[in-house]
C-alpha positions as CSV (number, residue, x, y, z in Angstrom):
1,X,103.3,-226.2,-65.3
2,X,101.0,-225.9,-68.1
3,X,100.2,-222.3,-69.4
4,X,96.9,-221.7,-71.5
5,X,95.6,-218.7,-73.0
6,X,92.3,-217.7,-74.5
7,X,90.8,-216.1,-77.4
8,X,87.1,-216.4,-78.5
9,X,84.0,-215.1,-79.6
10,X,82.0,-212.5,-76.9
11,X,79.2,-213.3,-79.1
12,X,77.9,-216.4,-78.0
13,X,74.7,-217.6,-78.3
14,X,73.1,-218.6,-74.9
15,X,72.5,-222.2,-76.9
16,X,76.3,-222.2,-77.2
17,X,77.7,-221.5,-73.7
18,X,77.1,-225.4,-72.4
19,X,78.5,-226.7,-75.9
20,X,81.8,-224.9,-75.2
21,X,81.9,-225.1,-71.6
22,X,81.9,-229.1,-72.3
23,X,84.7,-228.7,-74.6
24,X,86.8,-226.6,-72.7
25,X,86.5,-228.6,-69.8
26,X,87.6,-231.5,-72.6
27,X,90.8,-229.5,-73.5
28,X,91.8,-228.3,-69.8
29,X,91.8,-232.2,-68.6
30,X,94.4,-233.1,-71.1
31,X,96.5,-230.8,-69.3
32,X,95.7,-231.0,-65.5
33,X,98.8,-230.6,-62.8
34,X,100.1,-227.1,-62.4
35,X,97.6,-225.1,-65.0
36,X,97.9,-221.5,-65.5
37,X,95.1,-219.6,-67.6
38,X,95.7,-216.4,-69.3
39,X,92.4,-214.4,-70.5
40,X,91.5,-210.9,-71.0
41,X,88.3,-211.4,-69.3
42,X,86.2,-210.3,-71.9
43,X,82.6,-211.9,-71.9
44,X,82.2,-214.8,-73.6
45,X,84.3,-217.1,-74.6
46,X,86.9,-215.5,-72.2
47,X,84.7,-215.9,-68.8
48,X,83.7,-219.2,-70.2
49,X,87.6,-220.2,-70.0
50,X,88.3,-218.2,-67.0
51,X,85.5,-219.9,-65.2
52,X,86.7,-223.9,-66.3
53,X,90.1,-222.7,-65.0
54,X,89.2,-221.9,-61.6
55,X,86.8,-225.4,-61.9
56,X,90.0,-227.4,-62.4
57,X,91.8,-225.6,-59.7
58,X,94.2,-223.8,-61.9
59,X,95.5,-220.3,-61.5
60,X,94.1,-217.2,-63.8
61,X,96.3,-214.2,-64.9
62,X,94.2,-211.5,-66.2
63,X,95.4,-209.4,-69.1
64,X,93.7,-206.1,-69.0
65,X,94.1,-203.9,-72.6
66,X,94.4,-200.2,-70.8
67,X,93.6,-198.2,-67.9
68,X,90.1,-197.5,-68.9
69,X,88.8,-201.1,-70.1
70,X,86.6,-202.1,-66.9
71,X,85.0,-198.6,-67.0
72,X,84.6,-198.4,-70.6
73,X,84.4,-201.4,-72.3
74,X,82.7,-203.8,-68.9
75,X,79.1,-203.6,-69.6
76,X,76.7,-203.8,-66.4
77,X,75.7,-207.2,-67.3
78,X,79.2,-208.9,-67.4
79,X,80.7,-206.3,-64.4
80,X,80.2,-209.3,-61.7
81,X,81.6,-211.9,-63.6
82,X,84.3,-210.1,-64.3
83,X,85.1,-208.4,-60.7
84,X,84.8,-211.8,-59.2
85,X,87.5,-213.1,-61.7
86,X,89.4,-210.6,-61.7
87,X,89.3,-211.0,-57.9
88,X,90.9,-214.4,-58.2
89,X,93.4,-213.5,-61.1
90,X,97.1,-211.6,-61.0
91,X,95.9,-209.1,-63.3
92,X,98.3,-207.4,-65.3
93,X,97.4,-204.0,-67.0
94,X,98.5,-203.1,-70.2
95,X,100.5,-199.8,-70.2
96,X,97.0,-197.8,-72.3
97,X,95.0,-195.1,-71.3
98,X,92.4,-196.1,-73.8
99,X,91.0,-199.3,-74.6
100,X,91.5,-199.1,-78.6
101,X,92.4,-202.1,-81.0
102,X,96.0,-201.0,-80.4
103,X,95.5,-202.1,-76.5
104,X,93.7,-205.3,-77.6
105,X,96.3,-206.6,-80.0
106,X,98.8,-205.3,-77.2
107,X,97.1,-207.3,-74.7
108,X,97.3,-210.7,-77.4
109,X,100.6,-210.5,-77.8
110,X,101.1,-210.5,-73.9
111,X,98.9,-213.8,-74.0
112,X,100.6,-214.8,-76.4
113,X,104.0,-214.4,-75.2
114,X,103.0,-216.4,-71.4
115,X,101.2,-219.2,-73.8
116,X,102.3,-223.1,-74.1
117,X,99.1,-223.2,-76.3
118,X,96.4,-221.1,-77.3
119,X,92.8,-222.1,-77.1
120,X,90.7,-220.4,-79.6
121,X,86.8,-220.3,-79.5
122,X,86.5,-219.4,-82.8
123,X,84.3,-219.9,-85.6
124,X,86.8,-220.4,-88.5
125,X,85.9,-217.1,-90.2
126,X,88.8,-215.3,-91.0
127,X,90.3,-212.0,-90.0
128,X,88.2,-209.1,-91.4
129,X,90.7,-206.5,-91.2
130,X,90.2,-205.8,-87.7
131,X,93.6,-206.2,-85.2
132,X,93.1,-207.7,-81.9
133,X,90.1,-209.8,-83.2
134,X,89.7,-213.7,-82.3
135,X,91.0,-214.8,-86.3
136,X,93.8,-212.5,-85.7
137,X,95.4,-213.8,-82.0
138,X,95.2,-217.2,-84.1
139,X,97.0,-215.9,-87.2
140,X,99.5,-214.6,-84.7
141,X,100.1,-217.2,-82.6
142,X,100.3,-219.2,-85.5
143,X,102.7,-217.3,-86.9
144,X,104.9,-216.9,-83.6
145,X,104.7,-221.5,-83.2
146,X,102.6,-221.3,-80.6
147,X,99.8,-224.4,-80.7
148,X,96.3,-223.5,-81.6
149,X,93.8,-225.5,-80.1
150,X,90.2,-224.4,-82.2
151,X,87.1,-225.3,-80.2
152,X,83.7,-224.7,-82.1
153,X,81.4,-227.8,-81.0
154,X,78.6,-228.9,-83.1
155,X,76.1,-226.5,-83.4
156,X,77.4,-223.5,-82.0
157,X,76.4,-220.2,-82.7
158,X,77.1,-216.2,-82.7
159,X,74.5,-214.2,-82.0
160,X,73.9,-211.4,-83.5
């Protein structure tokens, strides 16, 4: 059993969804058999991964910051993707009230801690000072030896 998790962008351009939905399917085929996806769900890069997951027939675990995140944080364009994941996922709350970047770099060290590897869609730009970003679940598994698998095709884009 192979156990993936995800960090990436929610920022991505509509140009850029079918660039890294190519990629990701890329990356999950080099490790088909018994795969296990970990993902916060967030939109973006998150739901792209989630999604390719459940393609290839793999299992999804949901890490969900605090209490309050699908409330709060789910906006009413991304609430359906992210019930009908969720749905198919053992979620796992985090034990926060509030989502705050204390619950999000909570929740990346709980993806962290079920990863073999660590897919990040991620643009390269380093961490701005901001914990529980995308550049900072790489620095940290980085730091902790797990691999970090960086997918940014050609030509994608953040919006803005």
């Amino acid at each position: 059993m192979t156990t993936i998790a995800v960090t990436g962008h929610t920022d991505l351009t509509e140009g850029t969804v079918p660039l890294v939905q190519e990629e990701l399917r890329n990356v999950l085929r080099e490790h088909q058999g018994e795969l296990v996806g970990v993902t916060c769900l967030a939109r973006g890069a998150d739901t792209l991964f989630a999604e390719t997951v459940v393609e290839a027939g793999g299992r999804l675990v949901a890490v969900v910051p605090s209490r309050d995140y699908r409330q709060v944080k789910v906006k009413p364009d991304h609430a359906h993707a992210f019930d009908r994941l969720a749905a198919l996922a053992d979620v796992v709350t985090m034990p926060y009230d509030v989502a705050s970047c204390e619950a999000y770099e909570a929740a990346n060290g709980e993806l962290l801690k079920r990863a073999d590897l660590l897919v990040a869609v991620w643009d390269g730009v380093p961490p701005c000072g901001r914990r529980g970003g995308t550049a900072h679940a790489v620095e940290q598994a980085r730091s902790a030896g797990v691999p970090v698998v960086v997918v940014w095709p050609r030509g994608a884009r953040r919006g803005a």
